[in-house]
N, C-alpha and C positions, 0 to 999 in steps of 0.2 A: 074197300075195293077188293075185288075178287075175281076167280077165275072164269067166273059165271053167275048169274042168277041161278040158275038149276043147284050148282053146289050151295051158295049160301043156304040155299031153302030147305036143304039134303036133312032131314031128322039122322042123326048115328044108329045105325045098326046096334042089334043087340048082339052079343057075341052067339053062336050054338053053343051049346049046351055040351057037344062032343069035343069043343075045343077048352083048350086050357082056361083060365081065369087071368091068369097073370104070367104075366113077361119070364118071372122064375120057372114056370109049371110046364115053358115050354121043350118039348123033345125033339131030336130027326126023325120019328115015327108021327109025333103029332105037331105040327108045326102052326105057328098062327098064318094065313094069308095076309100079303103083304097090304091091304087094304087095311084090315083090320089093326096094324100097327101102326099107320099114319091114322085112321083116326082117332087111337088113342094118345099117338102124340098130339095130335091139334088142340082132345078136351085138353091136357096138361096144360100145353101153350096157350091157350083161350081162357083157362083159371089165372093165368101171371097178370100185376096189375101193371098201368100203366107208369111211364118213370119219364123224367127230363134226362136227356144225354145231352152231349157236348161233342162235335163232329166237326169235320172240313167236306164240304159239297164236291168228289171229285169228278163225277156224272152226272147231267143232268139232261132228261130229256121230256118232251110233254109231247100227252097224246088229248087233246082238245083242249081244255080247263084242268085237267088230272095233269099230274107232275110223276114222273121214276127218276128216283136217286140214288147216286151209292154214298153212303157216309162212310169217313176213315176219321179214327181216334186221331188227335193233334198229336200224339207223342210217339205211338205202336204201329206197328202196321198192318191194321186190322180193321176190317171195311164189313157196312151190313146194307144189304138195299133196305130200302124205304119207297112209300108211295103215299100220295097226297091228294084229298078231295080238291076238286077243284074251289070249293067256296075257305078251303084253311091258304090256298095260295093266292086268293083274293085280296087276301086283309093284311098280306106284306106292303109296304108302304114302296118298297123299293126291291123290283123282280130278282131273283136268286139269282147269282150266276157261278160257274165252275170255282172253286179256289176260295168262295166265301165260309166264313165260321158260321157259325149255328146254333144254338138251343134247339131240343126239339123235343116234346111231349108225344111218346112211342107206346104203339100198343101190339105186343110181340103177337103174329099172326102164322098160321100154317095155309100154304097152298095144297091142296090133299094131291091133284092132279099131276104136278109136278113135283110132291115133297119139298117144297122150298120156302123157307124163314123166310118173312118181307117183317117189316117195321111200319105197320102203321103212324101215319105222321097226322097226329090230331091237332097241333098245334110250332109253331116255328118261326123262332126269332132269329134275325142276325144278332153277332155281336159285335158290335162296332168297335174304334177306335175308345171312345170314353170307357168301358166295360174292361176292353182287355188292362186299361190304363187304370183303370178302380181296382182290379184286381192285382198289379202288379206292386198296389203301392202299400193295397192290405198283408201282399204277402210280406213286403219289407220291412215294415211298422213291426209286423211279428216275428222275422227274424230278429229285427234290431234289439225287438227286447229282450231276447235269448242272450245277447250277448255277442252273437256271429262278427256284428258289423265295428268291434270296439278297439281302440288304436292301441290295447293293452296286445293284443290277440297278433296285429300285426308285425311281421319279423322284415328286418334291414338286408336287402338286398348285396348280392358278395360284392365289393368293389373291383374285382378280374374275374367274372364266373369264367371256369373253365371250360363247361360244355352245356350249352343252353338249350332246353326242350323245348321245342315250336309243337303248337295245335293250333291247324288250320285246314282252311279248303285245301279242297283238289287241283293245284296248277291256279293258287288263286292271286289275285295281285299281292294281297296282305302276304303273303310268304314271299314274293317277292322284292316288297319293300323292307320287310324285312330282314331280309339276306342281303339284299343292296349295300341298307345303309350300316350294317353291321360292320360288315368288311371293310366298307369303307373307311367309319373311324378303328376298328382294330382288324388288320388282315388275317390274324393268326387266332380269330375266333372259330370254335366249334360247336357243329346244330345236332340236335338227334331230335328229327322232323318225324311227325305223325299227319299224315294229309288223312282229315276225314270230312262228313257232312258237316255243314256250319246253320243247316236250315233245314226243317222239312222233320217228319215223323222219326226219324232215326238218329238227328244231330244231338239232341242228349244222350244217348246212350254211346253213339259215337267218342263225344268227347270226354263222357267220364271214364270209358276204356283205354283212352289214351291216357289221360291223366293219370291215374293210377298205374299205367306202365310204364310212363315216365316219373312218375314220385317213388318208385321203387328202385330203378337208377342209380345206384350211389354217384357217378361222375357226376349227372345233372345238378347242376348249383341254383337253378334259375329254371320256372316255366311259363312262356309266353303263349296264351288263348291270344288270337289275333284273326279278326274278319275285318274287312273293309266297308264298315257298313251296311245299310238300308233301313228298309223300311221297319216298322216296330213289328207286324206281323213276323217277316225275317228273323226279327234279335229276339222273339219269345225264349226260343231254347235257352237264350246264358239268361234270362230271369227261372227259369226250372229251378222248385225246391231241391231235387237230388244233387243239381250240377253244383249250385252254392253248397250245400252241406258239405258237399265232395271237396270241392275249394277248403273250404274251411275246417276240413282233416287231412291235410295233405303237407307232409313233414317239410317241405321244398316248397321255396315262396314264388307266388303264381303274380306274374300281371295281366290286366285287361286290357288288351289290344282291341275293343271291340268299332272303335271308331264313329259314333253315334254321339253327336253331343245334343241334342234335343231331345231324346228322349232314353238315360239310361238305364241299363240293365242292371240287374242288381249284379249281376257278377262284379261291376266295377266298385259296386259297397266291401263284399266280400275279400277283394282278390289285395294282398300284400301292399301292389302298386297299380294306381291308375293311367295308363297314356291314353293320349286323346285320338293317336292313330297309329299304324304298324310301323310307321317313320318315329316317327316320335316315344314307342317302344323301343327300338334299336338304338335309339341315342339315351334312352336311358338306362339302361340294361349292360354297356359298353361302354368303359372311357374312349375318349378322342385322341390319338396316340399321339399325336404331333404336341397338344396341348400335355400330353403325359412328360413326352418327352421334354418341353419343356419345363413342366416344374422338378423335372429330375435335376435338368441342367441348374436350375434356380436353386436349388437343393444343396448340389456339389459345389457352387459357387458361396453359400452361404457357409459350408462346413468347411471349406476352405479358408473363407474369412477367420472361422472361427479358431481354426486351428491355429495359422498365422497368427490373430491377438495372443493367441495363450501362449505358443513360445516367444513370442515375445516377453510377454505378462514375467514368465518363469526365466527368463537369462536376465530383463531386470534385477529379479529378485535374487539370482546366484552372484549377480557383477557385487551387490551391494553387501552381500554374505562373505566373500571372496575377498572385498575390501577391509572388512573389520581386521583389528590386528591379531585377534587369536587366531584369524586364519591366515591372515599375512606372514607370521611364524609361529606355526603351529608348535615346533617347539618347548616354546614356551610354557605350554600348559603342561609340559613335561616336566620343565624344572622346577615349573614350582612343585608339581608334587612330589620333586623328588627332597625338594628343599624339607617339606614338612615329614616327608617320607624319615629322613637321617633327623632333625630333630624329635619328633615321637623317638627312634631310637636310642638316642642321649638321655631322652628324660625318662626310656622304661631302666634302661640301664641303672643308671644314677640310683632310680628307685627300688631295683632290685637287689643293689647293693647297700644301699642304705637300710633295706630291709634286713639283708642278712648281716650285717654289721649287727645292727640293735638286736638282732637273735643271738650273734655271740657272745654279747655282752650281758645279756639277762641268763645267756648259759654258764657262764664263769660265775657271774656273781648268787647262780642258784649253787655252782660247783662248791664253793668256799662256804656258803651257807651249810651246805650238805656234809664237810667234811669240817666245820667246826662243831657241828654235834654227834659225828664219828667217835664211836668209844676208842679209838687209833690214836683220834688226837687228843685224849686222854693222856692213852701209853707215852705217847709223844714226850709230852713234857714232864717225864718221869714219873706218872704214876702207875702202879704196877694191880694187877688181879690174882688173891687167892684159894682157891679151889680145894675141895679135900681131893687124895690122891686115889682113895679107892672107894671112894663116897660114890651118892649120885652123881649122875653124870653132870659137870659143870654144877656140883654143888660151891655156892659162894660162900665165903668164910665172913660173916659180917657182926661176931663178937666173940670171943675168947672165948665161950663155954662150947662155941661151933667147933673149936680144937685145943680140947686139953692136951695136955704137957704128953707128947711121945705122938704124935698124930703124925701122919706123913700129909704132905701138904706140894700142891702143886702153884709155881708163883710164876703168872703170865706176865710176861715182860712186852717193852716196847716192840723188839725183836726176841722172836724166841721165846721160852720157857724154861724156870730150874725148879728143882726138886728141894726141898726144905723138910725140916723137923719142929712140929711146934714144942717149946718148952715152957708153953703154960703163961696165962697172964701176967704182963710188966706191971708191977705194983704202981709205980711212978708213971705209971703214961699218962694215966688220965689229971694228974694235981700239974705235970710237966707241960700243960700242953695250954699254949699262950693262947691259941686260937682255935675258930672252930674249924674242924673238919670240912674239905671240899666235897662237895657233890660224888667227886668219884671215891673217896675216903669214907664216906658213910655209906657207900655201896658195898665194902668190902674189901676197898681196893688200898694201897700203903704205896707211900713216895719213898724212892727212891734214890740215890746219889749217884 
């Protein structure tokens, strides 16, 4: 389809030869006409091949058997016309209408007259319910084997979160119900709400922007994604790869409020905790105080029990301590140590004497030992020692040739000392003498009267 038969039929000009060659070569002195740069954009555009997109029909209007459409990306908001023979919108089985998905085999076109990008439509499928439903289950089959969806990965929710992050519609019931039941089991709960789109071209990027501005939050303990439902075309956004990945790096455990039980989103594979609706999120997200409060009160009644047993348990056991007789006169345990205390005494005693006793006794009888081999007790019993008087010193006189006749002689006594003259060997001593000489007598020494 085209602006005209004249145009289609149009062969391209050749450039003149006074104008440039190329887009770069052009100057303000020598400029291309603006004809001649639409038709070099058209060959470019008329060399691109054709391609299958992926769309949502958000215009659609027909002018005989021919169809003009606007197509917009499902996720961006980013729209192209298109137009269609009338024999390619024959063979739909089931006529387009505004708000339907699409396949469509596109062959990028320029209008010269008007400069404007159209989308030839050579070929164009709905995608139905089964399709979007094929795709959703291939995409979770592949996350699952990554690992996203695994109960190792999932974290336990705080039992009092102190400040809960909401993502949801705009003024929508689900925040609603929400907030409702929240307060209602704890009054003294806090939200930190993000209202964004929950459907439509912009709700994934929406609520990953929330997300990550509330998982950055340190107060946030807890974040609740919560819609109230619909249709599966509606709930596409929380099966989006970005939104689950996003889920599944987010340091703050997320549940899915998304309320759909027939056909779910994988957000609900992904997300920490599943609720079946935004009611059913607030009651699990939030204890029920009444019920808190009673197991407090169950609590204080059982610690009290227990308290009670145990001093009981323990004056038992002092009544029965208290009764024994070492503690009934205590005392007692005095005297006896003191009993053994003064005995030990007695017997170190005893023993210390006994010891220096027998030390006395081996000191006197070493004493008499000592002083009966004294040369004293010698002297004692009259025997006397003689010395020369100017001899060596303590020279002993022990035979008569040791002091011939005129020798001066010094004679040690018991007590004291005298002076003598020897006058020479006694002829008669030695025939006179009945017996033998003592020990001290054959040393030198001579008795005395």
């Amino acid at each position: 389809m085209s602006d005209g038969p004249a145009e289609d039929a149009a062969e391209p000009a050749e450039t003149p030869k006074s104008l440039p060659e190329r887009a770069a070569d052009t100057s303000p002195d020598n400029p291309w006409p603006l004809a001649l740069l639409s038709r070099k954009l058209k060959e470019h555009i008329d060399r691109s091949p054709q391609v299958w997109v992926e769309g949502q029909v958000i215009e659609l209007s027909r002018r005989g058997t021919n169809a003009f459409l606007t197509l917009r990306d499902v996720e961006a908001e980013i729209s192209l016309s298109a137009s269609a023979w009338g024999q390619v919108m024959a063979r739909l089985k089931e006529p387009l209408e505004r708000g339907s998905r699409v396949v469509a085999l596109v062959k990028p076109e320029m209008w010269l007259k008007t400069g404007r990008l159209n989308m030839q439509v050579r070929d164009i499928r709905p995608v139905g319910l089964g399709d979007l439903l094929a795709r959703i289950e291939r995409l979770r089959q592949s996350l699952g084997a990554e690992g996203l969806f695994a109960e190792s990965r999932k974290r336990r929710l705080p039992l009092l979160p102190h400040r809960i992050g909401l993502i949801t519609g705009r003024d929508s019931d689900a925040k609603k119900d929400v907030l409702r039941n929240a307060a209602l089991r704890w009054p003294a709960v806090h939200f930190e709400i993000r209202e964004v789109a929950v459907q439509g071209a912009s709700a994934v990027t929406e609520v990953i922007s929330a997300l990550r501005e509330l998982d950055a939050i340190e107060e946030v303990d807890v974040i609740v994604v919560a819609r109230g439902g619909g249709s599966l075309e509606d709930l596409l956004p929380f099966s989006d790869e970005r939104l689950v990945r996003a889920v599944a790096q987010a340091a703050t455990p997320v549940v899915s409020a998304i309320g759909h039980e027939a056909d779910r989103p994988i957000l609900d594979d992904v997300a920490d905790l599943r609720a079946s609706t935004p009611t059913d999120a607030a009651k699990r997200i939030v204890p029920e105080v009444t019920e808190e409060l009673a197991r407090v009160r169950q609590c204080r009644e059982r610690l009290e029990r227990q308290i009670a047993l145990h001093v009981a348990r323990e004056g038992q056991q002092l009544m029965l301590l208290r009764s024994r007789p070492v503690l009934a006169r205590p005392e007692q345990m005095l005297d006896i140590r003191h009993d053994d205390l003064e005995r030990l005494l007695r017997r170190a005693h005893h023993a210390v004497g006994a010891a220096v006793a027998r030390g006395h006794d081996a000191v006197q009888h070493l004493r008499a030992q000592v002083r009966a081999l004294s040369p004293q007790q010698t002297l004692d019993r009259g025997y006397s020692v003689v010395q020369l008087l100017d001899g060596p010193a303590a020279a002993v006189i022990r035979a008569p040739d040791d002091a011939p006749t005129g020798t001066a002689l010094r004679v040690r006594l018991s007590r004291g000392a005298i002076v003598a003259t020897s006058e020479g060997e006694l002829a008669s001593a030695t025939r006179n003498t009945a017996h033998e000489p003592s020990p001290s007598q054959a040393d030198g020494g001579t008795q005395h009267d």
